[in-house]
VMD Tcl script that builds the backbone (N, CA, C; Angstrom):
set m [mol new atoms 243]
animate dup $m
set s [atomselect $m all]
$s set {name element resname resid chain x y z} {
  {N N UNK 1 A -26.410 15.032 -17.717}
  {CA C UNK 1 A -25.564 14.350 -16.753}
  {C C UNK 1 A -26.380 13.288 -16.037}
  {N N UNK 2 A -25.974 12.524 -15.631}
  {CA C UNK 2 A -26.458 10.893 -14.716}
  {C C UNK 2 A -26.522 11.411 -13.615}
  {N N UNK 3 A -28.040 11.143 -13.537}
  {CA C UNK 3 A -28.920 11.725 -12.091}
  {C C UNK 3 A -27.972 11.039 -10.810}
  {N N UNK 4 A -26.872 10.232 -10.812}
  {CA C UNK 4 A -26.303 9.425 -9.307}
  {C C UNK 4 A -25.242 10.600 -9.821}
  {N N UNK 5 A -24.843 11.238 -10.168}
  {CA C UNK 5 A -23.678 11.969 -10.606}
  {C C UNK 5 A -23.935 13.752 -10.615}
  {N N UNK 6 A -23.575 14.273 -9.412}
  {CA C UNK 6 A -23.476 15.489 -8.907}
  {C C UNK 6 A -22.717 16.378 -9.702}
  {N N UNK 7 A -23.365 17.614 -9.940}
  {CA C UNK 7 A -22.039 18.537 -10.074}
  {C C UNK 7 A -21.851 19.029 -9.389}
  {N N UNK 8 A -20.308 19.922 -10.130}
  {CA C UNK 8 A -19.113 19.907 -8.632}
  {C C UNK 8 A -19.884 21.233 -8.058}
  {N N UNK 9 A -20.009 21.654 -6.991}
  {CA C UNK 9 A -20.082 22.848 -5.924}
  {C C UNK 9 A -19.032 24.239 -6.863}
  {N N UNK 10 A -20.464 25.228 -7.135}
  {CA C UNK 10 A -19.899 26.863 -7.591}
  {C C UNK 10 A -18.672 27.093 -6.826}
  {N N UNK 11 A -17.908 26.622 -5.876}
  {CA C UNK 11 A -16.812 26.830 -5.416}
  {C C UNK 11 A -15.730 26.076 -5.804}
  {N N UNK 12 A -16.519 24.624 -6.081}
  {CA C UNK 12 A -14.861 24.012 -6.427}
  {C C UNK 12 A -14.835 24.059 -8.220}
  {N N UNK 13 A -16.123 24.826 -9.057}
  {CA C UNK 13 A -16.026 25.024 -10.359}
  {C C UNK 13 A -15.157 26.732 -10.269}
  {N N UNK 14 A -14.873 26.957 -9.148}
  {CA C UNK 14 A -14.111 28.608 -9.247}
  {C C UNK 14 A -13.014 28.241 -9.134}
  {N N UNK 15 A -12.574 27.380 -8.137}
  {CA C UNK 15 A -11.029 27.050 -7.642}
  {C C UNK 15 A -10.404 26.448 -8.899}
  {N N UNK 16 A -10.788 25.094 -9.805}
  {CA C UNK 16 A -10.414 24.796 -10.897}
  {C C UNK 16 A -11.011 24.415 -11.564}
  {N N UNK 17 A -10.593 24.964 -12.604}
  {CA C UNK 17 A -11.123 24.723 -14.211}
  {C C UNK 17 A -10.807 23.822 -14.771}
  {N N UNK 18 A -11.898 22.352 -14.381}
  {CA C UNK 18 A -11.495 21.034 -15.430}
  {C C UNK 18 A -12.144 20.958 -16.559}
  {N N UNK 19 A -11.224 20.510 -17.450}
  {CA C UNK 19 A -11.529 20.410 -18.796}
  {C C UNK 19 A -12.516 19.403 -18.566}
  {N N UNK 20 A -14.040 19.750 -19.852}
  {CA C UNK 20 A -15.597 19.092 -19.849}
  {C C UNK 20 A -14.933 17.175 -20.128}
  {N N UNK 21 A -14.178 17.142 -21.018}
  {CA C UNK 21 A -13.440 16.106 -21.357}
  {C C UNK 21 A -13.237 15.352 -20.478}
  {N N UNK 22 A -12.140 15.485 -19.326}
  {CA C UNK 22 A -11.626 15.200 -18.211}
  {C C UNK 22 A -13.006 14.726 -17.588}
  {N N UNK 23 A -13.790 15.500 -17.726}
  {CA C UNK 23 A -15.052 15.352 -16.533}
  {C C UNK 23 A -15.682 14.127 -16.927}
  {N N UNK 24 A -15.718 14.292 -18.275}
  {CA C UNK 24 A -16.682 13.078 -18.860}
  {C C UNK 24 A -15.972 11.633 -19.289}
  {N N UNK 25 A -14.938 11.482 -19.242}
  {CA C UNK 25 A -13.702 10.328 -19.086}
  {C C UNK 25 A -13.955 9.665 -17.541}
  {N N UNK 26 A -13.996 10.553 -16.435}
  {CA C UNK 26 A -14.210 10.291 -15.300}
  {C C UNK 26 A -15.380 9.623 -15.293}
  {N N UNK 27 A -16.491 10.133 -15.726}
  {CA C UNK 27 A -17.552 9.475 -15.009}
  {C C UNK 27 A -17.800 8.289 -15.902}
  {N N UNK 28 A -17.478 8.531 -17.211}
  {CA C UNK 28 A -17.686 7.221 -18.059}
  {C C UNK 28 A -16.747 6.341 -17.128}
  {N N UNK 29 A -15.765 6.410 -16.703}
  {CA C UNK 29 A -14.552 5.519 -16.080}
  {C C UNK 29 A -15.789 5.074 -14.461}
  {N N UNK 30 A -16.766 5.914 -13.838}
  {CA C UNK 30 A -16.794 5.820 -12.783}
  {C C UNK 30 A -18.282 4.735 -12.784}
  {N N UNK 31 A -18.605 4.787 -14.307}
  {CA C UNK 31 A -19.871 3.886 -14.762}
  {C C UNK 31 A -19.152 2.176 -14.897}
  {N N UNK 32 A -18.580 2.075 -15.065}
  {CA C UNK 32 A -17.494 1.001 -15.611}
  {C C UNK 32 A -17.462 -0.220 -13.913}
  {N N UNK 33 A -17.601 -1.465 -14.402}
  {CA C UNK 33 A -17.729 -2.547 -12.762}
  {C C UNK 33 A -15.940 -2.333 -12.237}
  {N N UNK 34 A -16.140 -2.239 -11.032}
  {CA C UNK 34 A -15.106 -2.457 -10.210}
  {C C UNK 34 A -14.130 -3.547 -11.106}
  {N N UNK 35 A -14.442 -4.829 -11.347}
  {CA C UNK 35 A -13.328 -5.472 -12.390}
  {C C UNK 35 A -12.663 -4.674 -13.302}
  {N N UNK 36 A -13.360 -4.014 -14.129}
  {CA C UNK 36 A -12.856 -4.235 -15.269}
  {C C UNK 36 A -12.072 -2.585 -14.817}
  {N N UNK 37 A -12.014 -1.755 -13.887}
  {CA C UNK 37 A -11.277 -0.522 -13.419}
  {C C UNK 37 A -10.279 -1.423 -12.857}
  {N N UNK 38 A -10.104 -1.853 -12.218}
  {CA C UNK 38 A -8.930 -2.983 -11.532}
  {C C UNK 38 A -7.895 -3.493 -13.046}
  {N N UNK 39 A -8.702 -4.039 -13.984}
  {CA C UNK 39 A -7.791 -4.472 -15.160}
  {C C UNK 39 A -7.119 -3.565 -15.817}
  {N N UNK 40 A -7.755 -1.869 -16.078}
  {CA C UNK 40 A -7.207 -1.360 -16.403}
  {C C UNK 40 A -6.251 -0.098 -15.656}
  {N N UNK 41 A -6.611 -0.337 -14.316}
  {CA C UNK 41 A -5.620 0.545 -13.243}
  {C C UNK 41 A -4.092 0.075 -12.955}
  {N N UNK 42 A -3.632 -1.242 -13.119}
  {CA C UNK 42 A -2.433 -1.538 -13.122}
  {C C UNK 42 A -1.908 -1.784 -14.047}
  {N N UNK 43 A -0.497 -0.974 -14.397}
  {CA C UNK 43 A 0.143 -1.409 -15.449}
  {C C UNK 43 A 1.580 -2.246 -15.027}
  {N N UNK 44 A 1.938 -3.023 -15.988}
  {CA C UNK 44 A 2.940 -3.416 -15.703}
  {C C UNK 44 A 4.005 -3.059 -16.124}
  {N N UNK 45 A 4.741 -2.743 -15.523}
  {CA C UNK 45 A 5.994 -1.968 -16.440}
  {C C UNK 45 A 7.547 -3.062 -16.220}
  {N N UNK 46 A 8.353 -3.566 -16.780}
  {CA C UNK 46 A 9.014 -4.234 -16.581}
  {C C UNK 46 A 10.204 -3.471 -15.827}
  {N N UNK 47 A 10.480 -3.838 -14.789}
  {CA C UNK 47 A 11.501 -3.707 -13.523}
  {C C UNK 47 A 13.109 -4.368 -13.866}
  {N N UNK 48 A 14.340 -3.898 -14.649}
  {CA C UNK 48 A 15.646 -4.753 -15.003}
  {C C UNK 48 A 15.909 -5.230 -13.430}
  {N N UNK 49 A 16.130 -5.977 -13.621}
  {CA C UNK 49 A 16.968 -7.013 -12.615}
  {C C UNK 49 A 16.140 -7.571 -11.879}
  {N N UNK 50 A 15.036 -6.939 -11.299}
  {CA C UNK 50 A 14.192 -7.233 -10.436}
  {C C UNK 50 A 13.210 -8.700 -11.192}
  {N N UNK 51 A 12.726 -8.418 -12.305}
  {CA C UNK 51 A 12.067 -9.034 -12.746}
  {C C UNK 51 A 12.603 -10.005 -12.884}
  {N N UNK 52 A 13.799 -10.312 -13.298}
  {CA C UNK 52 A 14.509 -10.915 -14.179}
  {C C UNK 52 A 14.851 -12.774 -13.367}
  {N N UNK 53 A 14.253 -12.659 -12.198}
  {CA C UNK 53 A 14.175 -13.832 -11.353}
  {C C UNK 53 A 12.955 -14.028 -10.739}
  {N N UNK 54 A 12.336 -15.323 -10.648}
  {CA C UNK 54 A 10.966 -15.564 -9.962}
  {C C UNK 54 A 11.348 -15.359 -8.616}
  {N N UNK 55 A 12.373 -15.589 -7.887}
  {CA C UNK 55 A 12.557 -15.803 -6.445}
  {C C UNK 55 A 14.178 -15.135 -5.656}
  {N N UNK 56 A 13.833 -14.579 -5.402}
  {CA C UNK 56 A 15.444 -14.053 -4.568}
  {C C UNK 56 A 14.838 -14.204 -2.870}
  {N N UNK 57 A 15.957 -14.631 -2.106}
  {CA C UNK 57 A 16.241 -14.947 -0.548}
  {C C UNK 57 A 17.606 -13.744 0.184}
  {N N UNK 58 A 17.487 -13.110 0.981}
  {CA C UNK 58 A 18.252 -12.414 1.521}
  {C C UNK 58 A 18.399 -13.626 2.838}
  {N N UNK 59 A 19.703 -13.195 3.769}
  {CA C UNK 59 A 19.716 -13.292 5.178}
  {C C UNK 59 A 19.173 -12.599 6.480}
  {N N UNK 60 A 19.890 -11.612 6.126}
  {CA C UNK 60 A 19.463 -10.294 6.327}
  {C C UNK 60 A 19.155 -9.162 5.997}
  {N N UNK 61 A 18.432 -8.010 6.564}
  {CA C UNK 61 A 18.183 -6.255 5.376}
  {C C UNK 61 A 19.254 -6.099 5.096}
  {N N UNK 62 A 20.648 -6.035 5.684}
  {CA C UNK 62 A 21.670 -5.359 5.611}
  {C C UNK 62 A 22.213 -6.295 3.804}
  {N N UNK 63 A 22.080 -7.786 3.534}
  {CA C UNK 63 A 22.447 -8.016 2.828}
  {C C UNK 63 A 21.560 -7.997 1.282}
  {N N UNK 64 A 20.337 -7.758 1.730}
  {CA C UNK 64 A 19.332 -7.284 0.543}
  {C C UNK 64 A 19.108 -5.662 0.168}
  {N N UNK 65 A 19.886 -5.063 1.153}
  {CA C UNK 65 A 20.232 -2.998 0.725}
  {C C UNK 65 A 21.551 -3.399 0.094}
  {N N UNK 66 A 22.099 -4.115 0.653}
  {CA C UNK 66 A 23.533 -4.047 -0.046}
  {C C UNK 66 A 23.515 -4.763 -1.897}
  {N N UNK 67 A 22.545 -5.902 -2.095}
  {CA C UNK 67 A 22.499 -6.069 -3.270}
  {C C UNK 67 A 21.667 -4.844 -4.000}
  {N N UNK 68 A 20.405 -4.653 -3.774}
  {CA C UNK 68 A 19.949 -3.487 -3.942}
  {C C UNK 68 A 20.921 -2.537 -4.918}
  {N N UNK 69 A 22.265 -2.041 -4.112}
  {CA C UNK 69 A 22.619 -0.791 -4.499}
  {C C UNK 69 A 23.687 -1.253 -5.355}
  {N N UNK 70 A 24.003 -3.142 -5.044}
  {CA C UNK 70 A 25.100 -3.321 -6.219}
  {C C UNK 70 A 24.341 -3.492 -7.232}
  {N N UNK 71 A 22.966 -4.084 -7.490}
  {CA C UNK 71 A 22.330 -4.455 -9.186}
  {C C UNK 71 A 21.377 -3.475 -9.460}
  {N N UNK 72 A 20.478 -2.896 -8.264}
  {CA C UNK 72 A 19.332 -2.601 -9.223}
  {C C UNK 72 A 20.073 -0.618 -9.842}
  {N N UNK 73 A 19.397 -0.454 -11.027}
  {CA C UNK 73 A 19.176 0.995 -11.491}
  {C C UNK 73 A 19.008 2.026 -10.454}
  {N N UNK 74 A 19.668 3.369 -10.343}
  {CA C UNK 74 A 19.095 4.196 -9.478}
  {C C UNK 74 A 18.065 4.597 -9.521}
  {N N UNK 75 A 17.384 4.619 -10.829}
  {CA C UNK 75 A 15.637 5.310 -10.840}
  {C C UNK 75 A 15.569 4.442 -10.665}
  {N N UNK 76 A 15.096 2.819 -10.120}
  {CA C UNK 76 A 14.123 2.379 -9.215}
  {C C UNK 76 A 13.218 2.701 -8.119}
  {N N UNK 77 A 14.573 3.418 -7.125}
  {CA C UNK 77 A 14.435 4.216 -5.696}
  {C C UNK 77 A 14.834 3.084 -5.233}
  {N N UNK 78 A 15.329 2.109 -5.128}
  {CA C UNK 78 A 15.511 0.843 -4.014}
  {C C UNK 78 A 16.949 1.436 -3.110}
  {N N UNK 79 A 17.724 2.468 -3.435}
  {CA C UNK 79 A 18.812 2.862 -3.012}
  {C C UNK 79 A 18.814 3.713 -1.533}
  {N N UNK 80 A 19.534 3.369 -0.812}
  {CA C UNK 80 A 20.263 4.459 0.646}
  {C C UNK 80 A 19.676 5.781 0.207}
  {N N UNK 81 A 19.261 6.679 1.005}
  {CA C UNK 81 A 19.097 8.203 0.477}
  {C C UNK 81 A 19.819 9.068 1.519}
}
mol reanalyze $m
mol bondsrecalc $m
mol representation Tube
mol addrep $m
């Protein structure tokens, strides 16, 4: 193991059992420059409706909840709860 890289405390190796795998994904991931974790930490997932315009303008909240719940998908979460 990489002498800057601790192992975990006999207590938190009792509480859970991470797979050696898991462990070693991590730290290879934790060797890696701040850029290139940034490039691969966001994904983009395409958003229907949302995406689908560079620019939308409301007046008010009341009239951007109200489009909200007329266009977008309910799994978004953009909806009243």
């Amino acid at each position: 193991m990489d002498a800057n890289v601790s192992e975990p405390s006999e207590h938190v190796q009792r509480a859970v059992e991470i797979p050696r795998e898991w462990l070693d994904e991590f730290e290879a991931a934790a060797r890696r420059s701040l850029r290139t974790r940034f490039r691969y930490a966001f994904i983009h997932t395409y958003k229907p409706v949302l995406d689908d315009a560079p620019f939308r303008a409301f007046d008010t909240t009341a009239d951007y909840r109200r489009w909200c719940e007329e266009n977008l998908p309910d799994w978004l979460g953009y909806g009243r709860v």
